[in-house]
C-alpha positions as CSV (number, residue, x, y, z in Angstrom):
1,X,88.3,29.3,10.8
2,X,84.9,30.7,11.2
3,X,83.8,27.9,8.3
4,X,84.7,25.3,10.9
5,X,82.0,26.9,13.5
6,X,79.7,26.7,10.8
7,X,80.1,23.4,9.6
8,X,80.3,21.8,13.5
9,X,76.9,23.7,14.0
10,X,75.6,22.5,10.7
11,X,76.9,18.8,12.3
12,X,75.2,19.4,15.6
13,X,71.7,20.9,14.7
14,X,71.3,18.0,12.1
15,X,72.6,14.9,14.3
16,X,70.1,16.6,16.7
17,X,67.4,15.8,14.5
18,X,68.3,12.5,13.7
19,X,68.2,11.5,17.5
20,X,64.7,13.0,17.4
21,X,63.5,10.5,14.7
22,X,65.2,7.8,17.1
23,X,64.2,8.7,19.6
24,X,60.3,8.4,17.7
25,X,61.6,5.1,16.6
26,X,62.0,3.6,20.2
27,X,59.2,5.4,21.5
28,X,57.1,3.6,18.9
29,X,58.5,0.1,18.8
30,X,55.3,-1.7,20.3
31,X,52.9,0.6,18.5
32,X,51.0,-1.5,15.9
33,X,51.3,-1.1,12.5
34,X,54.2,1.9,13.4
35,X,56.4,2.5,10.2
36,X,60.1,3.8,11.2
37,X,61.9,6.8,10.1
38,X,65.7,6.9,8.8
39,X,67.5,10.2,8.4
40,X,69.9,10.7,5.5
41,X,72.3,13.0,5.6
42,X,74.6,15.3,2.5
43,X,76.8,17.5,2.5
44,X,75.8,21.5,1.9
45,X,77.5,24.3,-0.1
46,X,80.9,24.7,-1.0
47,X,83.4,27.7,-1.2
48,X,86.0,27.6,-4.0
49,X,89.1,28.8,-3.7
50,X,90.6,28.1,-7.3
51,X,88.8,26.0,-10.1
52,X,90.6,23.5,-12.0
53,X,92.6,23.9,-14.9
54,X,93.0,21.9,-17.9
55,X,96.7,20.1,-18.3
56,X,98.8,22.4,-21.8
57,X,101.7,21.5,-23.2
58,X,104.0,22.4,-20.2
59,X,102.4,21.6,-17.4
60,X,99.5,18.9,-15.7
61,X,96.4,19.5,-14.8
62,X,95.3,21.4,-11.5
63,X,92.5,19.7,-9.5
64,X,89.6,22.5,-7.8
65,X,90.3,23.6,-4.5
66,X,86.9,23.6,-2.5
67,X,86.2,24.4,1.0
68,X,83.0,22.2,2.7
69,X,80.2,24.4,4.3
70,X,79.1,21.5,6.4
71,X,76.1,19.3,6.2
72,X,72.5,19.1,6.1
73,X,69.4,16.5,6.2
74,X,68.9,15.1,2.6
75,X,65.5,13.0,3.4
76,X,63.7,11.9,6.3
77,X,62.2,8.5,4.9
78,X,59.7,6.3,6.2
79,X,60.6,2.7,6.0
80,X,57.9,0.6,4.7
81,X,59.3,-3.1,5.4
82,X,57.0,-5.7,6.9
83,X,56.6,-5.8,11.0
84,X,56.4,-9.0,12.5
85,X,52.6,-10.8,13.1
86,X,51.4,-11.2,16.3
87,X,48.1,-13.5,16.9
88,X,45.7,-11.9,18.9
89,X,42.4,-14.3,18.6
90,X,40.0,-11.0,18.5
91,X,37.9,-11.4,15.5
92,X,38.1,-8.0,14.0
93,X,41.7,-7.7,14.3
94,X,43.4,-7.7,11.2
95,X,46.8,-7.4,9.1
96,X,47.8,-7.4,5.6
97,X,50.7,-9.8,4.6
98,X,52.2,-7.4,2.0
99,X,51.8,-4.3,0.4
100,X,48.6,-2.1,1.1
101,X,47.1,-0.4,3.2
102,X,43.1,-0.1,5.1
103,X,41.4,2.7,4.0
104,X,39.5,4.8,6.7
105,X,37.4,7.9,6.6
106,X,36.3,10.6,8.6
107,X,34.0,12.5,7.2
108,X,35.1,13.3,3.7
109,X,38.5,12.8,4.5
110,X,40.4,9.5,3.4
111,X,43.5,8.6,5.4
112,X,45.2,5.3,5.6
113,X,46.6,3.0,7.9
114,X,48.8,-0.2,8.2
115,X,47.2,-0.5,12.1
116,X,44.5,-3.2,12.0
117,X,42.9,-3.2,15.6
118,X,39.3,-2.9,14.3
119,X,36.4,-2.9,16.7
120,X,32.2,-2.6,16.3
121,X,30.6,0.8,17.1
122,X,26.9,0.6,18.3
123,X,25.8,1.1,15.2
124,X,28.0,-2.1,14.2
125,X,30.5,-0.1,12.1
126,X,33.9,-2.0,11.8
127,X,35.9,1.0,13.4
128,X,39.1,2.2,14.5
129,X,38.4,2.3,18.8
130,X,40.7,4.6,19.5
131,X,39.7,7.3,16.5
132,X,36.2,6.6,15.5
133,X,37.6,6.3,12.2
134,X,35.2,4.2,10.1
135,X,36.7,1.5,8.0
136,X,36.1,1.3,4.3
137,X,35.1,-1.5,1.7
138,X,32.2,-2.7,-0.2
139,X,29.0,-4.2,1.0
140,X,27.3,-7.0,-0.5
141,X,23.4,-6.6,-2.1
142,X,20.7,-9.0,-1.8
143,X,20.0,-9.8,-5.3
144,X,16.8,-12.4,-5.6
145,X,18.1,-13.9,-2.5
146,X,21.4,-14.0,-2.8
147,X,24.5,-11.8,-1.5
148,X,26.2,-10.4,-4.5
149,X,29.4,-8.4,-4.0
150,X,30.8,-5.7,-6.1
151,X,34.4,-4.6,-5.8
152,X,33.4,-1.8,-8.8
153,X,31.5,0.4,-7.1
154,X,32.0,3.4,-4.6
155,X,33.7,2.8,-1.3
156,X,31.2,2.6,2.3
157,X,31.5,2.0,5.6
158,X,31.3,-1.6,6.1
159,X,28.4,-2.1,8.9
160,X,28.3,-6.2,10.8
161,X,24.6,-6.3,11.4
162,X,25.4,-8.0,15.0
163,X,22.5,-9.5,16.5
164,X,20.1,-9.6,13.0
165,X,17.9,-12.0,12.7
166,X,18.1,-14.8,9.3
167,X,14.7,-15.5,8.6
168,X,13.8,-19.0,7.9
169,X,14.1,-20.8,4.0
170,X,11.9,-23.2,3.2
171,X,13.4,-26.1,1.8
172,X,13.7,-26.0,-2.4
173,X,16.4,-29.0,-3.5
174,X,17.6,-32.3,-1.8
175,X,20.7,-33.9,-2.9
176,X,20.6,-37.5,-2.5
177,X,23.7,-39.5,-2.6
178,X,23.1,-42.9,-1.1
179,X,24.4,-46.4,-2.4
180,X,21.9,-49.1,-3.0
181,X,23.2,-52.6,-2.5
182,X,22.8,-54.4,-5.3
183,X,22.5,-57.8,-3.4
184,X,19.8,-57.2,-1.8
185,X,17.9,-59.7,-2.3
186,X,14.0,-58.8,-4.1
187,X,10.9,-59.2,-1.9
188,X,8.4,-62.0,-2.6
189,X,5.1,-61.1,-2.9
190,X,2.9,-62.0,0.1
191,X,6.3,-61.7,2.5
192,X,6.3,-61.3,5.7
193,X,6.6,-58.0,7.4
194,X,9.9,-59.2,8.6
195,X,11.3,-59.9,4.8
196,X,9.9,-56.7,3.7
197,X,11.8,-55.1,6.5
198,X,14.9,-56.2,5.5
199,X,14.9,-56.1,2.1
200,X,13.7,-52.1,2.6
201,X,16.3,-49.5,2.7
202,X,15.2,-46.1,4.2
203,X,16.8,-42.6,3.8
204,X,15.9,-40.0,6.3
205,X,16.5,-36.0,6.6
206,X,15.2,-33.2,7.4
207,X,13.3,-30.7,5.6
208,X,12.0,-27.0,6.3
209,X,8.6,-25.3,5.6
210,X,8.6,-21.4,4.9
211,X,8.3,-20.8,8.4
212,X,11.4,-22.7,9.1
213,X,9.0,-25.8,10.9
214,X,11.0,-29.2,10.4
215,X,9.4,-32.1,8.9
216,X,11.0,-35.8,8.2
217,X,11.2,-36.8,4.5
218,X,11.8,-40.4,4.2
219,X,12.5,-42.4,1.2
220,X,12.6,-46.1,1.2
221,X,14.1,-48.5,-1.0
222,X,12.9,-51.5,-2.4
223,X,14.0,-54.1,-5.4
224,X,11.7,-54.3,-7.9
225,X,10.3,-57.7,-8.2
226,X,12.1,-59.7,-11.2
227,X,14.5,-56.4,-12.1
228,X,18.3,-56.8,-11.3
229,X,18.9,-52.7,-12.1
230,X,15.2,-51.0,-10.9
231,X,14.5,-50.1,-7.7
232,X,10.9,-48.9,-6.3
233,X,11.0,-46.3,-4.3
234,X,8.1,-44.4,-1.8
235,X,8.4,-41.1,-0.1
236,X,6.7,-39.5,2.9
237,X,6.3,-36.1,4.9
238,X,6.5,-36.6,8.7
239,X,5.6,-40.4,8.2
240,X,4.4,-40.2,11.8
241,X,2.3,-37.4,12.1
242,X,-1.3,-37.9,13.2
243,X,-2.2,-35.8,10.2
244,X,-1.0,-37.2,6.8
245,X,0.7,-34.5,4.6
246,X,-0.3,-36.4,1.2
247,X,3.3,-36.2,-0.2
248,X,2.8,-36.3,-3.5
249,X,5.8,-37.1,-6.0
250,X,6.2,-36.3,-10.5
251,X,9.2,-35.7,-12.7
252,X,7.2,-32.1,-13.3
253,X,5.1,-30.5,-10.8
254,X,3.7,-32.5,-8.2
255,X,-0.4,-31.6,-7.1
256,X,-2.4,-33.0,-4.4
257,X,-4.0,-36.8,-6.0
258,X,0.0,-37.5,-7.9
259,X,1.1,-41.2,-6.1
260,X,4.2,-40.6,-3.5
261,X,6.2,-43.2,-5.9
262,X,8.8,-43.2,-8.5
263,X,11.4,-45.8,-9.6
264,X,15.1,-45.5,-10.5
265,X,16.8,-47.3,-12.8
266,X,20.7,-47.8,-12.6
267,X,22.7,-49.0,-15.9
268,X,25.2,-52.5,-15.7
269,X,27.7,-50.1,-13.7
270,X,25.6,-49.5,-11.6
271,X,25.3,-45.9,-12.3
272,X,21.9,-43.8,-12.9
273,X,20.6,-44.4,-16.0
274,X,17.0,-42.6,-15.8
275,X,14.2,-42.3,-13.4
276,X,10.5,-43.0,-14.2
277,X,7.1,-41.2,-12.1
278,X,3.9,-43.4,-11.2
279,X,2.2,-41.6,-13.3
280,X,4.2,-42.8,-16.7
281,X,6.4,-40.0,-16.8
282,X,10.1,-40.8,-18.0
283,X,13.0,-39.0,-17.6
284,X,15.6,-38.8,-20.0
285,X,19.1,-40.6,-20.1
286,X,21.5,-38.0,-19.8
287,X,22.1,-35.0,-18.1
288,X,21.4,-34.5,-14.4
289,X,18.1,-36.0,-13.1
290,X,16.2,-34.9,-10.6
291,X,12.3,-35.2,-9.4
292,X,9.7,-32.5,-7.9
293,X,8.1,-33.9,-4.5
294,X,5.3,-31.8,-2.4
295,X,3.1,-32.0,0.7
296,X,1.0,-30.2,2.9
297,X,2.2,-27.9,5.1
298,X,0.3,-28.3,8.4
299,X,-0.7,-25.5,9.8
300,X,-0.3,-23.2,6.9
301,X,-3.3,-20.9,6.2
302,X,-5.7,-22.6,3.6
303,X,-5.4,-21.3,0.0
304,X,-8.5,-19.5,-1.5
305,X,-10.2,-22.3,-2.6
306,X,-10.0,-24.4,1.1
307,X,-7.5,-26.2,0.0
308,X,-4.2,-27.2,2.3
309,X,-0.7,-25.1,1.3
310,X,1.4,-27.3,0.0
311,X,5.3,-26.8,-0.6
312,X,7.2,-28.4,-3.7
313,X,10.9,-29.2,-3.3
314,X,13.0,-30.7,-6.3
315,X,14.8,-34.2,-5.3
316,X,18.0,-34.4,-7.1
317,X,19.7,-38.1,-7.6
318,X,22.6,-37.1,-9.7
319,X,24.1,-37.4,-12.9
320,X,23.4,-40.2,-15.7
321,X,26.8,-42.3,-15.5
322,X,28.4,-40.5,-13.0
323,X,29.3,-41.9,-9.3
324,X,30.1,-38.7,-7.7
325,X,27.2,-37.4,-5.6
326,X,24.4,-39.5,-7.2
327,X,23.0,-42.3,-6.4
328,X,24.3,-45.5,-7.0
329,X,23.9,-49.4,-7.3
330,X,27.0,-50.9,-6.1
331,X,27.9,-54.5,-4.5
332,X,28.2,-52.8,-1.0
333,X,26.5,-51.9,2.0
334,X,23.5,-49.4,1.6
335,X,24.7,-46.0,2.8
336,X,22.0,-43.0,4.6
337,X,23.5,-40.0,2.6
338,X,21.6,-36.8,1.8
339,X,24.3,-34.7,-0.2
340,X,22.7,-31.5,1.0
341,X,19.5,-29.8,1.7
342,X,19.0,-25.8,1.4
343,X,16.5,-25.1,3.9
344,X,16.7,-24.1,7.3
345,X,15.0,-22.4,10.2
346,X,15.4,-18.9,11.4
347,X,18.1,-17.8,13.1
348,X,20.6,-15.0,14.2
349,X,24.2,-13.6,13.6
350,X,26.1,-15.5,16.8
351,X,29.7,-14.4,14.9
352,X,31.5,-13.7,12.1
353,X,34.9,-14.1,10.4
354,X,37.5,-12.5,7.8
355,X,39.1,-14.5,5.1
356,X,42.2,-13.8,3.3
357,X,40.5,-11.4,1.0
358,X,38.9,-9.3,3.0
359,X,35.5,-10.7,2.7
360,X,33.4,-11.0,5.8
361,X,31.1,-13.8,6.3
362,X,28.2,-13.3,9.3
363,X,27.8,-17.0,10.5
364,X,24.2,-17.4,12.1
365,X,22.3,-19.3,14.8
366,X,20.7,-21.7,12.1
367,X,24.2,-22.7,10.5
368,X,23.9,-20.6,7.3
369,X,26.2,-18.1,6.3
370,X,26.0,-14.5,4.8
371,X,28.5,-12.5,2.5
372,X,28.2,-9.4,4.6
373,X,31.1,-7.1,2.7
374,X,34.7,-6.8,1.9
375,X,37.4,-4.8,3.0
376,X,39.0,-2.1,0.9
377,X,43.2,-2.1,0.3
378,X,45.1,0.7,-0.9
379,X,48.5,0.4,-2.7
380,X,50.4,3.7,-4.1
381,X,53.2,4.0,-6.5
382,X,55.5,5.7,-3.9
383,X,54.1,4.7,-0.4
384,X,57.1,6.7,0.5
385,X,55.5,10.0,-0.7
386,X,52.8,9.4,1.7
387,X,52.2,12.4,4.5
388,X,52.2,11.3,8.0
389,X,49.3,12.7,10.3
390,X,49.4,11.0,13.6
391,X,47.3,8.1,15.2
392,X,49.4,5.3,12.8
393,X,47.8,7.1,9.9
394,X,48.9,8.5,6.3
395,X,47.4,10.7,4.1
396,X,48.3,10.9,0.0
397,X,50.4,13.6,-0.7
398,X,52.3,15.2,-4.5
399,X,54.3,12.7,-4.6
400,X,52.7,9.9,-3.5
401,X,50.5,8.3,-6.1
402,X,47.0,8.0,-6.7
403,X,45.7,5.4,-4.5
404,X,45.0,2.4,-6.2
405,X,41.8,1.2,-4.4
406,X,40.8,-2.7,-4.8
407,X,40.3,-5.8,-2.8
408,X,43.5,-7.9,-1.3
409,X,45.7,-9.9,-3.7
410,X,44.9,-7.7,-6.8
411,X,47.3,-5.3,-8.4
412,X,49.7,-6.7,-5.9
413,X,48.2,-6.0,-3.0
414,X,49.0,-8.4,0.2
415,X,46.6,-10.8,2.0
416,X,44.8,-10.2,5.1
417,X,45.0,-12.2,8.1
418,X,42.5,-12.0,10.4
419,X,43.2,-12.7,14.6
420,X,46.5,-10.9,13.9
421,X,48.0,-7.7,14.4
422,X,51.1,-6.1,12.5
423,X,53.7,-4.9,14.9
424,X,56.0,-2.2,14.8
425,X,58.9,-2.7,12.1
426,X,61.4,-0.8,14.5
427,X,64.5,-2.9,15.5
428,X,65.8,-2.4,19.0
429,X,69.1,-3.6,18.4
430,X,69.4,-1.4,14.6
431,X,68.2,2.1,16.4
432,X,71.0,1.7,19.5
433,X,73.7,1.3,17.1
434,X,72.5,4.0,15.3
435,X,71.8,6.1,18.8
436,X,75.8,5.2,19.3
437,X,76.6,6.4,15.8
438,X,74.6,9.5,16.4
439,X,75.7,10.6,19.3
440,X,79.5,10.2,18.5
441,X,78.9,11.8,15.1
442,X,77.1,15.1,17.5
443,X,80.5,14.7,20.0
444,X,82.7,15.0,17.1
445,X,80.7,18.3,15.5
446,X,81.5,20.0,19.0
447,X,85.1,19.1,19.8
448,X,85.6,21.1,16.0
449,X,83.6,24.2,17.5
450,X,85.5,23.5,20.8
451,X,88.8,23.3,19.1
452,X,87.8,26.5,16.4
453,X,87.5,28.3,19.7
454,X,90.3,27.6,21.2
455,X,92.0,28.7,17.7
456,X,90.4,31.7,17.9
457,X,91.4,32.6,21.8
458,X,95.0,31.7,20.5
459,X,95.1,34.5,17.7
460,X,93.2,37.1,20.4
461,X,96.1,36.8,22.5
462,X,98.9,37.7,19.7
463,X,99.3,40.6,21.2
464,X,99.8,40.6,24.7
């Protein structure tokens, strides 16, 4: 009889503690990135009255006779299932699609979190607002001008340099890509400024100096005289400028004297065959083709010897044979295309985003962009194991695994979604049923004590 008080106290201590994780549950269901809790229960000791027997050659078998102690918690896990996505529109809000988890420090302390509502510090450390908890991942290094990024090296904080300033490129490579009709018809010699207008096709863009100053390089078109392939072509700097910049054109390295002239030559497909320089230069015919082109830089500080600064930029046409970004001769209209030009003026970091790996790009004033770093995931063997420490965070624990530190979509980590927040995975509708379970389950553990009790008063009053 006494068993029975035990075992309904057993039942009533423990279904106590699973309305406390519950109860966490529900109180957590709108906190982001919140993992729930479920409570397992087993059954504890038992008392055995007889142990079995073995059946002989009179008699069967006898089964144990055991006695239950009552029950106790076997686990209290922590449910790792995807919460829904919520968009948000705030730039530095992010979730991961998956498995993983950000990785955040304090100090020398490495904790880890499934919340993504990020922020800037005023030192522009992507941060956790609420902790100060700086987030971890791997920024990039400016290696002869360009952003490399390693994911092999040590973790750090990842820093968005808002408000930096992109200084200015001068211009190094032009990409032409326009279409030359091919019946256009050749200009006479001694024509009219009319027919020379007409049978002239002109390409304009924009090009930049090393202090970011825009200049107009024009290129215009003409049929050479008895050629049904060859076009002449003539290129000028800032063709109305009071000052003439001498633009000066060669398959090597233009100088100061060179002529601004070259020709092109297409083959009977009207594809690029080879281009030629004023000053007998030929280019070969295969392989990409491309021609250097310089001015003067007005305003630039004289070099040593008095003369103007000039600045050299390569012109590329294309490929030999190929119609893909190149220039070509085909029996349509003449098209203005400049594929792309590298330069630009200076500028500074309006925004920036976060792909799907993590990477973060600073977008600037001028239009370029800059790899600024990449976000750090961490997957474990048994994300179970790991300890839980308050403020949506986890730390590693025995049991847990190593963490397995890398960028998104490796090693099967998830993909991040930036604008978006992870909810809670806690279902309403799953935790009341289980709230009604629960508490039926702690009604029924003290009806037994009740009714032990009342067991007891009956054999007290025996003798009366």
């Amino acid at each position: 009889m006494m068993r029975s008080l035990y075992s309904g106290v057993a039942g009533l201590q423990n279904h106590q503690v699973r309305m406390d994780v519950l109860g966490n549950n529900i109180a957590n269901v709108n906190t982001t990135g919140f993992k729930k809790g479920r409570v397992n229960f087993q059954d504890l000791l038992y008392q055995q009255m007889s142990g079995a027997s073995r059946p002989n050659a009179e008699v069967g078998g006898v089964n144990p006779k055991e006695i239950g102690l009552g029950m106790s918690i076997a686990s209290v896990d922590t449910i790792h299932t995807q919460g829904a996505l919520q968009t948000t529109g705030v730039m530095t809000d992010v979730a991961v699609q998956g498995n993983g988890f950000f990785v955040l420090k304090k100090g020398e302390q490495t904790m880890f979190t499934r919340a993504g509502a990020f922020g800037l510090d005023r030192d522009g450390r992507l941060v956790n607002p609420g902790s100060g908890l700086r987030v971890q991942g791997w920024l990039a290094q400016n290696i002869n001008g360009r952003e490399v990024l390693s994911t092999s090296g040590q973790l750090e904080d990842l820093v968005i340099p808002v408000g930096s300033k992109d200084p200015a490129k001068a211009t190094s490579r032009v990409e032409l890509a326009c279409n030359l009709d091919k019946r256009t018809p050749e200009i006479p010699e001694g024509a009219g400024q009319d027919t020379v207008e007409e049978g002239t096709w002109r390409v304009e863009e924009k090009v930049y100096d090393s202090f970011g100053e825009a200049h107009i390089l024009r290129i215009e078109f003409r049929k050479a005289p008895g050629e049904t392939n060859r076009w002449n072509a003539t290129t000028t700097v800032d063709p109305g400028s009071e000052t003439p910049t001498n633009a000066a054109v060669a398959l090597g390295e233009p100088v100061a004297g060179n002529a601004n002239a070259f020709t092109v030559e297409f083959d009977n497909r009207g594809l690029l065959r080879r281009v030629a320089d004023a000053q007998g230069g030929l280019s070969p015919e295969e392989g990409a083709l491309d021609i250097g082109v310089s001015f003067d830089v007005l305003g630039a500080a004289a070099g040593a010897d008095g003369a103007p600064t000039r600045q050299t930029f390569r012109l590329a046409l294309g490929r030999v044979g190929s119609a893909t970004g190149t220039v070509t001769q085909q029996a349509e209209r003449s098209s203005t295309k400049v594929f792309a030009q590298d330069g630009y003026t200076m500028g500074y970091l309006d925004s920036f985003k976060i792909d799907q790996q993590g990477i973060v790009t600073a977008v600037y004033s001028n239009g370029s962009n800059r790899t600024i770093g990449q976000m750090a995931l961490a997957s474990f063997t048994n994300p179970n194991g790991l300890e839980k420490i308050g403020e949506t965070n986890f730390v590693q624990s025995n049991n847990s695994g190593m963490a397995n530190v890398g960028p998104s979509g490796i090693a099967g980590k998830g993909k991040l979604i930036a604008g978006t927040l992870e909810m809670s995975n806690v279902d309403l509708a799953e935790q009341f049923t289980d709230m009604i379970v629960t508490q039926r389950g702690f009604q029924a553990n003290s009806k037994t004590i009740q009714t032990s009790d009342q067991m007891l008063q009956e054999l007290l009053t025996l003798k009366r």
